[in-house]
C-alpha positions in Angstrom: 104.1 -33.3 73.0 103.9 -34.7 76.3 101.3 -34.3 79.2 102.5 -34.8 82.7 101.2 -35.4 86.1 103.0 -34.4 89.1 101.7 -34.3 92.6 103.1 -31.0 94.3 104.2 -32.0 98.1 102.8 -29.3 100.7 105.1 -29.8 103.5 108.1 -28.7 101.1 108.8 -25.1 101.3 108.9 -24.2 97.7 105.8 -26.2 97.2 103.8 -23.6 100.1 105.3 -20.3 98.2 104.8 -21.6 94.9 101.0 -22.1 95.9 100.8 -18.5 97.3 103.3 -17.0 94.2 102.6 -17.5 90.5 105.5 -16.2 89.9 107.5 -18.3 92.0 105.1 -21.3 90.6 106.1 -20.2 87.2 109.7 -20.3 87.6 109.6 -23.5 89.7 108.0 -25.4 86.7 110.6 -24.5 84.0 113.3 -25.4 86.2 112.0 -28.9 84.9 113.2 -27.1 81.5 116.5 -27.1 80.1 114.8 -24.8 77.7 112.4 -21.8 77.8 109.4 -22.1 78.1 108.9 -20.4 74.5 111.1 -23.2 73.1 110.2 -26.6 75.3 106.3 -24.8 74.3 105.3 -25.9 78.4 101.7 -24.9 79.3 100.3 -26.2 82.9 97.1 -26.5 85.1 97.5 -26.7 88.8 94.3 -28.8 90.3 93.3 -29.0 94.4 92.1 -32.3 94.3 91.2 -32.9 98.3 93.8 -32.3 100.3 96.3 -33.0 97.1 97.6 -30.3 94.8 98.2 -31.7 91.1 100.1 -30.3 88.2 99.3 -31.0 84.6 102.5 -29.7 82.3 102.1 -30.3 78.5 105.6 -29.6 77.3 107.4 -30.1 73.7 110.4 -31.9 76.1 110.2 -34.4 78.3 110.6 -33.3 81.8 114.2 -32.7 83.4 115.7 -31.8 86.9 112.7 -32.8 89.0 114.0 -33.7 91.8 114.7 -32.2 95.4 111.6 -29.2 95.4 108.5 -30.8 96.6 107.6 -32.3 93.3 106.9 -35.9 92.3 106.4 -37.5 88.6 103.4 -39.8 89.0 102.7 -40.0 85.4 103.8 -39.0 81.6 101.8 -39.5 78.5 103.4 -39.6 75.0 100.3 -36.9 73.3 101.5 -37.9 69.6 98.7 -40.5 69.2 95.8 -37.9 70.3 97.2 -35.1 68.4 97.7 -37.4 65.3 93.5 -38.4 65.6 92.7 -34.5 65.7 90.5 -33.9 63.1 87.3 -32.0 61.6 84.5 -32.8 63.0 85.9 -34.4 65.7 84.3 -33.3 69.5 86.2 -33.7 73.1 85.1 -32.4 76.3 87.4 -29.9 77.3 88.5 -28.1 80.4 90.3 -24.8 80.2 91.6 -21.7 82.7 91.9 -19.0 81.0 92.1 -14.8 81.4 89.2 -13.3 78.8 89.7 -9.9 78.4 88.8 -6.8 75.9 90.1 -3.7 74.7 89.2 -0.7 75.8 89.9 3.2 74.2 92.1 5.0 76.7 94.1 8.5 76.6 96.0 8.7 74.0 97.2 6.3 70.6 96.9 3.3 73.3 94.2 0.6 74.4 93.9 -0.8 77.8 92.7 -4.7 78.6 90.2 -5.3 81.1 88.7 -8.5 82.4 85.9 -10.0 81.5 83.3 -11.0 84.6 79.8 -11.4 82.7 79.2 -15.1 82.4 77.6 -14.5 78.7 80.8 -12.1 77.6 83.5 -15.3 79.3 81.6 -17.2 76.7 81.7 -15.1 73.7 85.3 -14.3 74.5 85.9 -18.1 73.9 83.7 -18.4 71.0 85.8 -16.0 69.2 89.0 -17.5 70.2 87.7 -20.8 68.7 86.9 -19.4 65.5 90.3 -17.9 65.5 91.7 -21.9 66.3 89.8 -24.1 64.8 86.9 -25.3 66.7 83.3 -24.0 67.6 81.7 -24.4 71.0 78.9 -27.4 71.4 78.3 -26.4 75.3 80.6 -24.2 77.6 80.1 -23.4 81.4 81.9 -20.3 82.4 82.1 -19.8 86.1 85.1 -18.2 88.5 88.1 -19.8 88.6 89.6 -17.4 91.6 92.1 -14.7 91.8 95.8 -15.2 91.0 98.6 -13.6 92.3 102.5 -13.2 92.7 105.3 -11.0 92.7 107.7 -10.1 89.7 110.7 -7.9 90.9 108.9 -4.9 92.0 105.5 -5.6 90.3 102.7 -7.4 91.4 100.8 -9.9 88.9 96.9 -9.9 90.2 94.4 -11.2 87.7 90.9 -13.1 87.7 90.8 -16.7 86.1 87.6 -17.9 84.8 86.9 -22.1 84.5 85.3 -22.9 81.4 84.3 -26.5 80.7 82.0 -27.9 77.7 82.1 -29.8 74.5 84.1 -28.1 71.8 84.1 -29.9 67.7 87.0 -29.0 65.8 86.7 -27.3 62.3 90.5 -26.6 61.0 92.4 -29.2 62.7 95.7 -27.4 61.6 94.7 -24.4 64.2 93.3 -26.5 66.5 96.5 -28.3 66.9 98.7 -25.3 66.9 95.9 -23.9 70.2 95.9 -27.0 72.1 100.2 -26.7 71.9 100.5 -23.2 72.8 97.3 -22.4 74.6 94.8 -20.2 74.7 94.6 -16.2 76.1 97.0 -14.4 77.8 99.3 -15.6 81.1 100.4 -18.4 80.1 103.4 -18.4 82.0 101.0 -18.2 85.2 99.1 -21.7 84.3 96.6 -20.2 82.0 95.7 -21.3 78.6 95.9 -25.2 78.6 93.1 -27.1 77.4 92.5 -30.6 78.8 90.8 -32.7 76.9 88.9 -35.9 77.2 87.7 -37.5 73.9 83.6 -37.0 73.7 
């Protein structure tokens, strides 16, 4: 796996409707792909650093086609040496955007999701997903992470994000592994679901 960083330009054009458009965003990033993003497994966090907007892509594939849409590579990290020194027992710090959500009975043989708000439910909602993945919560900080929003065909893609940061110690590092490479939650195609880590 490898974990890139590019800085996303804000005069460029594509870069100012990506910003405004997941869906556009979404679509801009896996032009990087010769793949899908199903196949080159490509998860990504945009950041607002200042005045800066920064992409973190984690991707099976190296990154291709970059040029000429308000992108630039500053930086990319060969992850084989931190997934290798995954372990049991073994705690990062952790920094994650993620959609938690529950089930609800509606009309009918069908369930509808809706989004969790509650600060105490975000957190639950990620304790669960970590005993489904391998790793058990030491700290975690829910708070807003804003509204995202785009345009596919005639739909419209609204959701809530919620930040979570903490300390997280892993239990199975099999699942563990197999979270951190394909993410965690729903919209993942939208720049939901990567967890950043940071050795703790």
């Amino acid at each position: 796996m490898y974990l890139s960083k590019i800085i996303l330009d804000l005069k460029h054009p594509s870069v100012r409707q990506a910003l405004w458009d997941c869906h556009d965003m979404h679509r801009n990033v896996q032009k990087w792909f010769d793949f899908s993003r199903q196949q080159s497994m490509v998860l990504y966090r945009l950041y607002q650093n200042r005045e800066k907007y920064v992409l973190y892509v984690l991707s099976k594939d190296r990154l291709q086609n970059l040029a000429g849409n308000g992108a630039s590579l500053v930086g990319c990290r060969d992850m084989g040496e931190l997934e290798q020194e995954m372990a049991e027992g073994k705690s990062y710090r952790f920094d994650l955007m993620a959609v938690p959500s529950k089930k609800i009975k509606s009309e009918g043989k069908n369930s509808r999701r809706i989004a969790l708000r509650d600060p105490k439910e975000c957190a639950a909602w990620l304790a669960r997903k970590g005993e489904q993945n391998g790793f058990e919560l030491l700290t975690v900080m829910p708070e807003p992470g804003g509204v995202v929003s785009g345009q596919r065909g005639t739909n419209r893609i609204i959701f809530d994000a919620v930040h979570y940061r903490g300390v997280l110690q892993i239990t199975r590092a099999d699942l563990f592994r197999q979270a951190w490479e394909k993410g965690i939650g729903p919209e993942k195609a939208y720049g939901m679901g990567l967890l950043l880590l940071v050795q703790g």
